[in-house]
C-alpha positions as CSV (number, residue, x, y, z in Angstrom):
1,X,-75.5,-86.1,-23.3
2,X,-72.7,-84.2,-22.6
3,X,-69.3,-84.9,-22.8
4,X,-67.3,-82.3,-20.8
5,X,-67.9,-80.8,-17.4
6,X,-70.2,-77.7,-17.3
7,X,-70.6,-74.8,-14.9
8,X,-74.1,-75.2,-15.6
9,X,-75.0,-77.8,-12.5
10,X,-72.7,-75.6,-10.3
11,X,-74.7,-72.5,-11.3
12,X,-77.9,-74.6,-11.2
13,X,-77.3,-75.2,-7.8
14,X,-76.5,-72.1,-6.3
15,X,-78.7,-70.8,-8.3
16,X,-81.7,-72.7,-7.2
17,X,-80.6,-72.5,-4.0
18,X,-81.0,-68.9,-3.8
19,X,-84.4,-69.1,-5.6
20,X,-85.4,-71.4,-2.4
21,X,-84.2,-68.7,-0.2
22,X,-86.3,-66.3,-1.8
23,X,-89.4,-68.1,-2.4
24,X,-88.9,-68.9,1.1
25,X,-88.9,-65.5,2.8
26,X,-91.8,-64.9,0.0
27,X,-94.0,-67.1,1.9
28,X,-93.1,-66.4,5.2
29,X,-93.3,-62.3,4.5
30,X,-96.4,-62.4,3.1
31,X,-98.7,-65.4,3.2
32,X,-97.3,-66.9,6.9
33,X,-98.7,-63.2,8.8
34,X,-102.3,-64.1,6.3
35,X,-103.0,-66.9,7.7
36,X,-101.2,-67.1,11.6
37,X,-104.9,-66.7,13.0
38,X,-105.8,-69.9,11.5
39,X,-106.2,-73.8,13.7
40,X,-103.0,-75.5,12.6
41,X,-104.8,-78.5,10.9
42,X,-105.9,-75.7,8.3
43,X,-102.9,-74.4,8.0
44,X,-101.3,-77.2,7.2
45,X,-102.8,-78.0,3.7
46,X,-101.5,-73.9,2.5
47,X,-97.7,-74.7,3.6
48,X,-98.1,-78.4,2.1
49,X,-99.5,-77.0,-1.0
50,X,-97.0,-73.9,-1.0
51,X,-93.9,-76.6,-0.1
52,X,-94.9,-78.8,-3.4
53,X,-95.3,-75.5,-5.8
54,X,-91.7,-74.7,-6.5
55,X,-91.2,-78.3,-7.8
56,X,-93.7,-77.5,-11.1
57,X,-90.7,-76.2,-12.8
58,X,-87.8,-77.9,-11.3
59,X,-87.7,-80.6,-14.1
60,X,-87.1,-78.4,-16.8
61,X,-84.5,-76.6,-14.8
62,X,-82.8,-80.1,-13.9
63,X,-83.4,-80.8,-18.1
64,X,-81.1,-77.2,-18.1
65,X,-78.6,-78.0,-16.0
66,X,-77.7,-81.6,-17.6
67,X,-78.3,-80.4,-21.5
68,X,-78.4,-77.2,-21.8
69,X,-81.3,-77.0,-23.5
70,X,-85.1,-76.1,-21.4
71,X,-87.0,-79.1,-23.0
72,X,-86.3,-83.0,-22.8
73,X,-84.1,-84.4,-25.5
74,X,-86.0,-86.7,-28.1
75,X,-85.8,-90.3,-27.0
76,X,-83.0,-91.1,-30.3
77,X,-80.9,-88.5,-29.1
């Protein structure tokens, strides 16, 4: 656990913020014109599915920005 204050979770922040930004105009550039032609009930499951993907590796990020390490800290530590 640390001790001090870190720029890490400021960094992390911003930095994931911009990721979302990205990620966002990713889908919207390209897969939102792919599938505009669609019913909006079938729609809906893409941007669901598309809205849960950037969490896969938000927990080793968060892991990051608290430890500085990418991987979970053994449970004695």
């Amino acid at each position: 656990m640390r001790e001090q204050p870190s720029l890490r979770i400021p960094l992390g922040v911003l930095g994931l913020f911009v990721a979302l930004l990205f990620y966002g105009m990713l889908v919207a550039h390209y897969i939102a014109p792919l599938i505009s032609g669609w019913h909006g009930l079938a729609q809906a499951p893409v941007y669901i599915l598309l809205g849960l993907v950037w969490l896969l590796p938000l927990r080793r990020f968060l892991i990051w920005m608290e430890t500085g390490k990418w991987s979970a800290p053994e449970p004695g530590e």
